[in-house]
C-alpha positions as a Markdown table, in Angstrom:
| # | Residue | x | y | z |
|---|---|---|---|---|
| 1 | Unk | 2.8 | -2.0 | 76.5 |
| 2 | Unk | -0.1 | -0.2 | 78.1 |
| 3 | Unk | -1.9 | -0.6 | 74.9 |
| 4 | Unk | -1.5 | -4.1 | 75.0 |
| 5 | Unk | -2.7 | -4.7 | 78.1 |
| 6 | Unk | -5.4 | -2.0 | 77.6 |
| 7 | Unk | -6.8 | -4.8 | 74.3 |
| 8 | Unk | -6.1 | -7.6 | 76.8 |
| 9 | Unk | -8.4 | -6.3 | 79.6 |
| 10 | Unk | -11.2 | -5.5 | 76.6 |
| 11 | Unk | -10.8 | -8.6 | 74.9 |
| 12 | Unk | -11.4 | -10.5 | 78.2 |
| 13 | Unk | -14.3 | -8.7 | 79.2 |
| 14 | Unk | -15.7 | -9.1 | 76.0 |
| 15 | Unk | -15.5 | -12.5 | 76.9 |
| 16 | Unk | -16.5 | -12.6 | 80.2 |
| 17 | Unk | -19.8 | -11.3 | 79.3 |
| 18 | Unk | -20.4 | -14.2 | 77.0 |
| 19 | Unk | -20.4 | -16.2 | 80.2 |
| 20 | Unk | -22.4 | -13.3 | 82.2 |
| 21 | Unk | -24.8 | -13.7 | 79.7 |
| 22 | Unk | -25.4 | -17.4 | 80.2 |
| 23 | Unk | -25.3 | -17.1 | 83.6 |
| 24 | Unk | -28.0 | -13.9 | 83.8 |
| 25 | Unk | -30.1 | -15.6 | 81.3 |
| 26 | Unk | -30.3 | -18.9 | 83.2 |
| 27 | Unk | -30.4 | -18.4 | 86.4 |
| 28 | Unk | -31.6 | -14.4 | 86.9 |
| 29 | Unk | -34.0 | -14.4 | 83.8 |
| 30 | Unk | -35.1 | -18.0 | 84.0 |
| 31 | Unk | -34.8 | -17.0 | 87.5 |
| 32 | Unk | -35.9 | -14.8 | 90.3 |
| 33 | Unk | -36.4 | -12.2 | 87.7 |
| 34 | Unk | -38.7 | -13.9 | 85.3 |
| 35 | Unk | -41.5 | -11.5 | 85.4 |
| 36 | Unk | -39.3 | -9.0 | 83.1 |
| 37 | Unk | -38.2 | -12.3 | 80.8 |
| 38 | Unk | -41.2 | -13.7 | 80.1 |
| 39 | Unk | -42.5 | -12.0 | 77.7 |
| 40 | Unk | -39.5 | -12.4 | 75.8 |
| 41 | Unk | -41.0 | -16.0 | 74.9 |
| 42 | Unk | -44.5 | -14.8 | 74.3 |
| 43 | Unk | -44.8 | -14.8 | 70.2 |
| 44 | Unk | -47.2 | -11.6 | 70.2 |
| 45 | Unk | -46.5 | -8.3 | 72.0 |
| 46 | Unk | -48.4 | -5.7 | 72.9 |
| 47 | Unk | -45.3 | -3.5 | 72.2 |
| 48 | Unk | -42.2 | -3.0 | 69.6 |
| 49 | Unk | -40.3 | -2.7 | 73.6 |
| 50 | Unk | -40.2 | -5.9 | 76.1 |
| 51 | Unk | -39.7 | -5.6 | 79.5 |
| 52 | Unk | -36.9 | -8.0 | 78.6 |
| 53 | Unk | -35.2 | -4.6 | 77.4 |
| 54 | Unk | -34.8 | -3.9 | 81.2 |
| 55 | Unk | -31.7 | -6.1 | 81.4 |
| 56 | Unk | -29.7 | -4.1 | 78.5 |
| 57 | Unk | -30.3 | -0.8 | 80.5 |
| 58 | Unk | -28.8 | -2.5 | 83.1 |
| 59 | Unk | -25.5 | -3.8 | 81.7 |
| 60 | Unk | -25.6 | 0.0 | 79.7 |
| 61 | Unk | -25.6 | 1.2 | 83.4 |
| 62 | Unk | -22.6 | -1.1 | 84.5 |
| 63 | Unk | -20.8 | -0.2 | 80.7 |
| 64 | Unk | -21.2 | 3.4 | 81.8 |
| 65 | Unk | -20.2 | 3.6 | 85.2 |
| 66 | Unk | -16.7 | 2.0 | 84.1 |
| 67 | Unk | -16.0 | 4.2 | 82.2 |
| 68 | Unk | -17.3 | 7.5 | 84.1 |
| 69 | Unk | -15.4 | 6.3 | 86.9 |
| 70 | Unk | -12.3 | 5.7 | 84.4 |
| 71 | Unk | -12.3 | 9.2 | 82.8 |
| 72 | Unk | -12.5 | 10.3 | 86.3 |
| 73 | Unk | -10.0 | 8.9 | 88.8 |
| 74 | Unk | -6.7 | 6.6 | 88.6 |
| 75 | Unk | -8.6 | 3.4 | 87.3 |
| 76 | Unk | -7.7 | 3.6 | 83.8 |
| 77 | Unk | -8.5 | -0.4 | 83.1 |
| 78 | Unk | -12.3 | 0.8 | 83.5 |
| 79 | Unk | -11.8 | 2.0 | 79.5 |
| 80 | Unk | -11.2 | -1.4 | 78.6 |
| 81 | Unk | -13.5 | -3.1 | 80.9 |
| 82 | Unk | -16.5 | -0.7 | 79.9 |
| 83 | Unk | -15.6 | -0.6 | 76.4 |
| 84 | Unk | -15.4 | -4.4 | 76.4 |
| 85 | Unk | -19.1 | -4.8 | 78.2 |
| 86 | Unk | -20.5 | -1.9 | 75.5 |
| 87 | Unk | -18.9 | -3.7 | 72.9 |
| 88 | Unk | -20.3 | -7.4 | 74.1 |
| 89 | Unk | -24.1 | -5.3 | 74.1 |
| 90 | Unk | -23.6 | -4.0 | 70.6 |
| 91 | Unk | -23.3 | -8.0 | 69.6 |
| 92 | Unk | -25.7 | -8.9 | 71.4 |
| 93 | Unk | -28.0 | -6.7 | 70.0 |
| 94 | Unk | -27.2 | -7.2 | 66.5 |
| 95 | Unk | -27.3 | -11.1 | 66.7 |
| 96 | Unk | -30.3 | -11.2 | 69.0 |
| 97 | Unk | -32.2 | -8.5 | 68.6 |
| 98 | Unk | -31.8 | -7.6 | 64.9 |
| 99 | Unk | -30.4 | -11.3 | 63.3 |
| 100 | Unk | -32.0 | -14.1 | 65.0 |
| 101 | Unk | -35.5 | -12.2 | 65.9 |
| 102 | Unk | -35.7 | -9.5 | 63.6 |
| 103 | Unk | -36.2 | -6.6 | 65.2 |
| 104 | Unk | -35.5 | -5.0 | 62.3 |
| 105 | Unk | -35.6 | -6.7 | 58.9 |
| 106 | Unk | -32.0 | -7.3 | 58.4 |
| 107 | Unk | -29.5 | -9.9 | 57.7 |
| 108 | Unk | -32.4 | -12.2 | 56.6 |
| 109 | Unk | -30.5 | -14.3 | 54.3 |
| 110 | Unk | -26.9 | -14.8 | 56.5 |
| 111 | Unk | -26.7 | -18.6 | 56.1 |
| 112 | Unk | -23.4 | -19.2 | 57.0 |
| 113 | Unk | -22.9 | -22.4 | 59.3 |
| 114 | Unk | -22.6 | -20.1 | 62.1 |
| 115 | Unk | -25.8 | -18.0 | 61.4 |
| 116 | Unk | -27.8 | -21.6 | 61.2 |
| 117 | Unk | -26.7 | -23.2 | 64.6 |
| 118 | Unk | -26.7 | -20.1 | 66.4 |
| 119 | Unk | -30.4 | -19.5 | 64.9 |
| 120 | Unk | -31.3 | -23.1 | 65.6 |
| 121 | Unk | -29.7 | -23.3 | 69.3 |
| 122 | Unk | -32.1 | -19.8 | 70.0 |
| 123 | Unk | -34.8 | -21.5 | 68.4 |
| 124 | Unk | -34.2 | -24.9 | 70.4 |
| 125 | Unk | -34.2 | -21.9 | 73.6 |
| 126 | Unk | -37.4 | -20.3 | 72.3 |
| 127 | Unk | -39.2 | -24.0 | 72.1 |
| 128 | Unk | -39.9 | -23.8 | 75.8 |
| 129 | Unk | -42.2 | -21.0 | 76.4 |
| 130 | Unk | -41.8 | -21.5 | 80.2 |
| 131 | Unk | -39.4 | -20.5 | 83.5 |
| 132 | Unk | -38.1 | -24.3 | 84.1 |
| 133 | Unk | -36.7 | -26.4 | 81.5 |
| 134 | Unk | -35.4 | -24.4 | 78.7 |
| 135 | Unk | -32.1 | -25.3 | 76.9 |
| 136 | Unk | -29.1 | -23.5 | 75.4 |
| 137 | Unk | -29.0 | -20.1 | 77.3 |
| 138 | Unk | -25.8 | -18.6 | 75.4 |
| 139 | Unk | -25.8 | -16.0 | 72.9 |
| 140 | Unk | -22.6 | -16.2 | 71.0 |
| 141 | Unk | -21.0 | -19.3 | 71.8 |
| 142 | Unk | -23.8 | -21.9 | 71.9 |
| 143 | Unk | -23.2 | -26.0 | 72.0 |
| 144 | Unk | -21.6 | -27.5 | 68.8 |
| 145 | Unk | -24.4 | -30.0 | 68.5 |
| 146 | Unk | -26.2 | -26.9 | 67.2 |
| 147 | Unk | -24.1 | -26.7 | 64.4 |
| 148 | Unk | -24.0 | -30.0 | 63.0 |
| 149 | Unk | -26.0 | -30.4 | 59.9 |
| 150 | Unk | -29.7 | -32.0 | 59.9 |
């Protein structure tokens, strides 16, 4: 039963932090915080590192201190709720960071119609260069009108 719950609590989180996500990269990084975003949408860097990176060290943080506090008192749903956020980072990374823009030159031919709308929804994101007015601020679930063929 515990182990159950334990994959419930995970799976949720895992979920929640789609929506966390949304909500951090519309209204924090399009936001009050756009000074660490913005080169994000600049096409060159000066660096392999953004100060967009600033916002994974954070959620790290928050991943970590779940489960620190887990290993070390009564709240044993911190596991799941730790391992659920770490978990929602390592997608993140490897759809955003390493599949969509390439961080590292992998997964260059996915084509699958998932790999195309989530591609084209970023790209539709990426189109607006500025704070106000982008579009489609998701990562892993993004609108379906994304993946409709064109």
């Amino acid at each position: 039963m515990e182990l159950a719950i334990w994959f419930l609590i995970f799976i949720a989180t895992f979920c929640i932090m789609e929506f966390m996500a949304w909500f951090t990269h519309k209204y924090i990084m399009h936001g009050f915080l756009w000074v660490l975003h913005k080169d994000h949408h600049k096409k060159d860097h000066d660096s392999w590192f953004e100060r967009n990176d600033a916002f994974f060290l954070y959620y790290a943080a928050v991943s970590m201190a779940f489960i620190i506090i887990a290993s070390n008192t009564w709240f044993w749903y911190g596991y799941p709720i730790g391992f659920g956020i770490m978990a929602y980072g390592a997608s993140y990374f490897l759809v955003h960071d390493i599949f969509i823009h390439q961080r590292f030159k992998m997964f260059r031919k996915a084509n699958n119609w998932y790999a195309r709308g989530v591609r084209r929804a970023h790209k539709i994101h990426h189109k607006n260069i500025h704070k106000e007015g982008g579009e489609c601020f998701g990562m892993l679930f993004v609108p379906f009108k994304y993946f409709k063929k064109s």
